[in-house]
Structures are given as structure tokens and as C-alpha cells.
C-alpha positions as CSV (number, residue, x, y, z in Angstrom):
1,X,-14.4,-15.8,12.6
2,X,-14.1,-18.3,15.7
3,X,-16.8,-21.0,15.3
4,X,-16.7,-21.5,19.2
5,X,-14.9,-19.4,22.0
6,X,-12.2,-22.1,22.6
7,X,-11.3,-21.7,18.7
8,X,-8.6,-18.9,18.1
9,X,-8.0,-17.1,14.9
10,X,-4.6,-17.7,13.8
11,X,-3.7,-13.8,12.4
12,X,-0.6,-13.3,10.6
13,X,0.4,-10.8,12.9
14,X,4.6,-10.4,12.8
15,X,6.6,-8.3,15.0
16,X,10.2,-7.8,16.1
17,X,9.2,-6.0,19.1
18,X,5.7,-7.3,20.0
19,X,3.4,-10.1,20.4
20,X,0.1,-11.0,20.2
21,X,-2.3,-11.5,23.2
22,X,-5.1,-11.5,21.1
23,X,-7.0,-10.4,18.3
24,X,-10.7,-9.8,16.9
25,X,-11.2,-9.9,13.0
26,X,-13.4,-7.0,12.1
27,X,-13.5,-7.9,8.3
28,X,-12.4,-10.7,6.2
29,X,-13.5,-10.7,2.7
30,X,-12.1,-11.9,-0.5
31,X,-8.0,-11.0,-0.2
32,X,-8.5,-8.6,2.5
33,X,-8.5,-9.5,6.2
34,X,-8.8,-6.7,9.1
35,X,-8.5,-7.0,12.2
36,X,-8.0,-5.3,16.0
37,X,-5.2,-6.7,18.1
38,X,-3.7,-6.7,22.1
39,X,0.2,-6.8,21.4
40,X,2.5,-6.8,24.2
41,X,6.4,-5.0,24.1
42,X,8.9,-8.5,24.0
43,X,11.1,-5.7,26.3
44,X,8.6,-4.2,28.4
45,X,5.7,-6.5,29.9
46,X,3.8,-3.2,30.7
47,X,3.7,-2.0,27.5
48,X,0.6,-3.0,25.2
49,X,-0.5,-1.2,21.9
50,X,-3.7,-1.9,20.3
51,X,-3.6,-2.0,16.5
52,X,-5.3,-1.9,14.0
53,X,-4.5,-4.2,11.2
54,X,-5.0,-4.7,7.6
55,X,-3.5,-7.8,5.6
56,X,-4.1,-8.5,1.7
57,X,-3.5,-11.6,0.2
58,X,-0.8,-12.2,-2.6
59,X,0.6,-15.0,-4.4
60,X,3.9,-15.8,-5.4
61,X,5.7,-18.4,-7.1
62,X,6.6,-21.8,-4.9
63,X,10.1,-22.8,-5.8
64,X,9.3,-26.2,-4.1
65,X,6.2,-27.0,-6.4
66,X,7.9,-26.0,-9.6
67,X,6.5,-23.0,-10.3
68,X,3.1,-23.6,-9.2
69,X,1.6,-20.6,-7.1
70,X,0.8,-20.4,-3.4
71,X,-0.7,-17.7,-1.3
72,X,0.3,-15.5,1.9
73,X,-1.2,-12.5,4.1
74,X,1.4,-9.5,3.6
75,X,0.7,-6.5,5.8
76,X,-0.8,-3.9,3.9
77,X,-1.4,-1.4,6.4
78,X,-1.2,-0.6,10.6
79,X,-2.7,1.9,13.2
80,X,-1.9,1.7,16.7
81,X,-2.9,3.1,19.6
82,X,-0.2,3.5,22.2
83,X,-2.5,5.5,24.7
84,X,-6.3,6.1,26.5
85,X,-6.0,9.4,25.2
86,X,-5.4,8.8,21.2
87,X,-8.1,6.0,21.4
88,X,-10.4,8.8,23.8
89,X,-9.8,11.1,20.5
90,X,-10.6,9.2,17.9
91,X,-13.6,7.4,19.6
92,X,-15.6,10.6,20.4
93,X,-15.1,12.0,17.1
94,X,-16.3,9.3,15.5
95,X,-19.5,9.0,17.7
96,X,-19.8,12.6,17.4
97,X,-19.7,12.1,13.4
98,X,-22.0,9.3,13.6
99,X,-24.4,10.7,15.8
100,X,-24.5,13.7,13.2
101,X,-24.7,11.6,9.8
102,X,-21.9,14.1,8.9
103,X,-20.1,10.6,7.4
104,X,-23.6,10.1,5.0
């Protein structure tokens, strides 16, 4: 997590169709990293998703350092929101839930 406000996680977030705006890490721990994102459509400047995002860290062979291994974030999974009304739906529910211990 950011130290200061000025300091800005740097997510692996990649996209062929979006990009970042910005990002909040809700958990990092061990070789999982997840996190909530603002992306913005590269086509359509009105367009922005939140996501949900969840990375997991792997390690692979480095051809440059003769077979020694070095690590990456690979997407493991992704949940977006793409209106008020799916985020509206899922955020009562869970409060309703919560409110209820029904998740105990």
C-alpha cells in the first residue's frame, strides 16, 4: 500500500481496450495481490468500468540469466462493473447479508 498520497501503486493492470485511472489494493499477501480499479475505454472517453482484480504471482525461467528464475503478476481472475445498477445489486445484498450474519 502507498506510504504517502503522492506515492502510486504500480498494478499490473493490462488491457487492450482499457486503461487505468487508478487503483486501490484491497489485499496483498504472499503471491496474491487484489485490488479495485477505475479503467477508462481507449475508444470511448465516457466509458469507465470498475474492476475488480486478482493477480497471483508465478515464476518462470529467465533466458537472459541462464536459467535462473524470476517472478511476474499473471491475472488470475476479473470482475467488472460496467453499471450503477450491477454495483447497486451487489452492494445491498451484501449489506443485507452482513447486516444478518447470514455469511457467519
Amino acid at each position: 500500500m502507498p506510504r504517502n498520497k503522492k506515492e502510486i501503486e504500480n498494478f499490473p493492470y493490462q488491457s487492450d481496450y482499457y486503461h487505468l485511472i487508478k487503483g486501490k489494493t484491497i489485499s496483498k499477501r504472499g503471491r496474491w495481490w487484489t485490488a479495485v480499479l477505475l479503467v477508462q475505454s481507449i475508444n470511448d472517453a465516457n466509458k469507465r468500468v470498475v474492476s475488480i482484480e486478482r493477480w497471483q504471482k508465478r515464476n518462470r525461467a529467465d533466458p537472459d540469466a541462464e536459467g535462473k528464475m524470476s517472478s511476474y503478476w499473471a491475472r488470475a481472475k476479473s470482475f467488472t462493473f460496467t453499471s450503477k445498477n450491477s454495483w447497486q445489486i451487489l452492494k445491498d445484498s451484501i449489506e443485507e447479508w452482513i447486516s444478518t450474519n447470514d455469511w457467519d
